[in-house]
C-alpha positions as CSV (number, residue, x, y, z in Angstrom):
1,X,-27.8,31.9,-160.1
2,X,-27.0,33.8,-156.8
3,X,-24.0,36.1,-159.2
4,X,-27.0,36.8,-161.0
5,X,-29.3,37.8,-158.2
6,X,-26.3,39.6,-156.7
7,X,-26.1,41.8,-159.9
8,X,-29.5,42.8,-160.2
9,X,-29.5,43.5,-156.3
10,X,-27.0,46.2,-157.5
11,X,-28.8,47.2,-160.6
12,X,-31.7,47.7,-158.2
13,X,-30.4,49.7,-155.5
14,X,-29.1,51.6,-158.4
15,X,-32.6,52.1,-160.4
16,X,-34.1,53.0,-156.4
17,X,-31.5,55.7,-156.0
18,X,-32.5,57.5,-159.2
19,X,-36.5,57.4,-157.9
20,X,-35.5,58.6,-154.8
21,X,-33.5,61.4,-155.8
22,X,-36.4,62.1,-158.5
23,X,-39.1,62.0,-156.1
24,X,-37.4,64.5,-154.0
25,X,-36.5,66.9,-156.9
26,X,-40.4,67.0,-158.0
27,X,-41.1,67.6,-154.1
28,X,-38.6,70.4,-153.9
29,X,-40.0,72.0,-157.0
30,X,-43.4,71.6,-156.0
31,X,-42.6,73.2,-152.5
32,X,-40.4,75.9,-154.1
33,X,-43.2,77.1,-156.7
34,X,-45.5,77.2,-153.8
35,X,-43.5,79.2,-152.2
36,X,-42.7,81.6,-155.1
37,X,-46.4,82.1,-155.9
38,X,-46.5,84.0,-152.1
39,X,-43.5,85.9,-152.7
40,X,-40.6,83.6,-151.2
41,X,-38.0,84.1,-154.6
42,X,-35.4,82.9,-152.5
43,X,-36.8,79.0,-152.7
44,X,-36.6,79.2,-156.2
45,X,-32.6,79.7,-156.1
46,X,-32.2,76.9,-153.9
47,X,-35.0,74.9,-155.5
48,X,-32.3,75.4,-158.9
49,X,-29.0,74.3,-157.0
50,X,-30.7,71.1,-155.9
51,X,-32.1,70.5,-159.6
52,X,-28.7,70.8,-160.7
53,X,-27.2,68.5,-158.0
54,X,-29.9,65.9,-158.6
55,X,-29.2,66.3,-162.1
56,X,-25.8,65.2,-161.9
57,X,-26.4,62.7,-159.2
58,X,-29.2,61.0,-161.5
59,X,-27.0,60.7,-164.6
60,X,-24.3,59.2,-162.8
61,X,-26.5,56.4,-161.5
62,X,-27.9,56.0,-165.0
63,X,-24.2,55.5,-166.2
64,X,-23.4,53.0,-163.5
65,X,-26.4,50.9,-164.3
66,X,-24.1,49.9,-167.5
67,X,-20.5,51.1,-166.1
68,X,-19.6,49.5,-162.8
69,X,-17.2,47.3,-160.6
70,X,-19.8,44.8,-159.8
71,X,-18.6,41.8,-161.1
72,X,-14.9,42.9,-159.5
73,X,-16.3,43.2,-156.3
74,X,-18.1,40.2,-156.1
75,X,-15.3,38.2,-156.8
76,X,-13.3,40.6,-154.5
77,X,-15.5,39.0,-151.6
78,X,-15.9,35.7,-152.6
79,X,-11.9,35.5,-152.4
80,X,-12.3,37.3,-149.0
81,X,-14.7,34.7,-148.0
82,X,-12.8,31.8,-149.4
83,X,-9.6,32.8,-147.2
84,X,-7.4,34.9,-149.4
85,X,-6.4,38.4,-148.7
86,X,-5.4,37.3,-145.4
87,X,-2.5,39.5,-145.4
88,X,-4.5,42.8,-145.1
89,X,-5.7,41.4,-141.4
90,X,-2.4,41.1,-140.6
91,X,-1.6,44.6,-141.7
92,X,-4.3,46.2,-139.8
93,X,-6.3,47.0,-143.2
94,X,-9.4,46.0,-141.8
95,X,-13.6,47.2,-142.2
96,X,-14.3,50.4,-139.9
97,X,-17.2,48.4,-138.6
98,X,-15.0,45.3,-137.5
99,X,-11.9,47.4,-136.2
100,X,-13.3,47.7,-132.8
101,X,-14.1,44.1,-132.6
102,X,-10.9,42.9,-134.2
103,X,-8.9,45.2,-131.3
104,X,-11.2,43.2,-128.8
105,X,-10.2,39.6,-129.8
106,X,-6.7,40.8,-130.1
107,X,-6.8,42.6,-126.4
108,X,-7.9,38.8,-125.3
C-alpha cells in the first residue's frame, strides 16, 4: 500500500506542476494582451518566450507522468534506509543538506 501511495504522491506533484506552470502561462498571456492593447508590444515578445518555455516544461511533465525512475528510486531509499550503501558515507558522497551535520558529528 504505502509503494502505492508513494507513486501517486509522485504522479501528483507531477499533475500540480503542469497546473502551475499553466496557470501562470494563462496569467502571463492575460497580463501581456493587456498590455499590448495600450501599446506595450514589447510584452507580447516576452509573453511568446515564456509560452514556448512553458510549452516544453509542460510536455515533459506529461511524459514523466508515464516515463520515470520512480520505482528505482524508491527502492534506492528503502535500501538506504535498510543500511546498504554504506560505503558512499564513508566516501564523503553524502546529501548537501546533511554534509554540514555529518562534518559536525565527525569534528566530535
Amino acid at each position: 500500500y504505502q509503494a502505492k501511495l508513494e507513486r501517486k504522491q509522485a504522479f501528483l506533484f507531477r499533475t500540480v506542476d503542469i497546473a502551475m506552470e499553466l496557470a501562470v502561462l494563462v496569467a502571463t498571456v492575460s497580463r501581456a494582451d493587456k498590455l499590448r492593447k495600450s501599446g506595450d508590444q514589447s510584452a507580447v515578445v516576452l509573453a511568446d518566450v515564456h509560452a514556448r518555455n512553458a510549452r516544453r516544461l509542460v510536455e515533459q511533465r506529461f511524459h514523466e507522468l508515464w516515463a520515470n525512475d520512480d520505482d528505482a528510486r524508491t527502492a534506492l531509499g528503502r535500501a538506504v534506509l535498510a543500511g546498504e550503501h554504506l560505503g558512499l558515507e564513508d566516501a564523503g558522497i553524502v546529501a548537501p543538506a546533511v554534509a554540514p551535520a555529518a562534518e559536525a558529528v565527525a569534528a566530535k
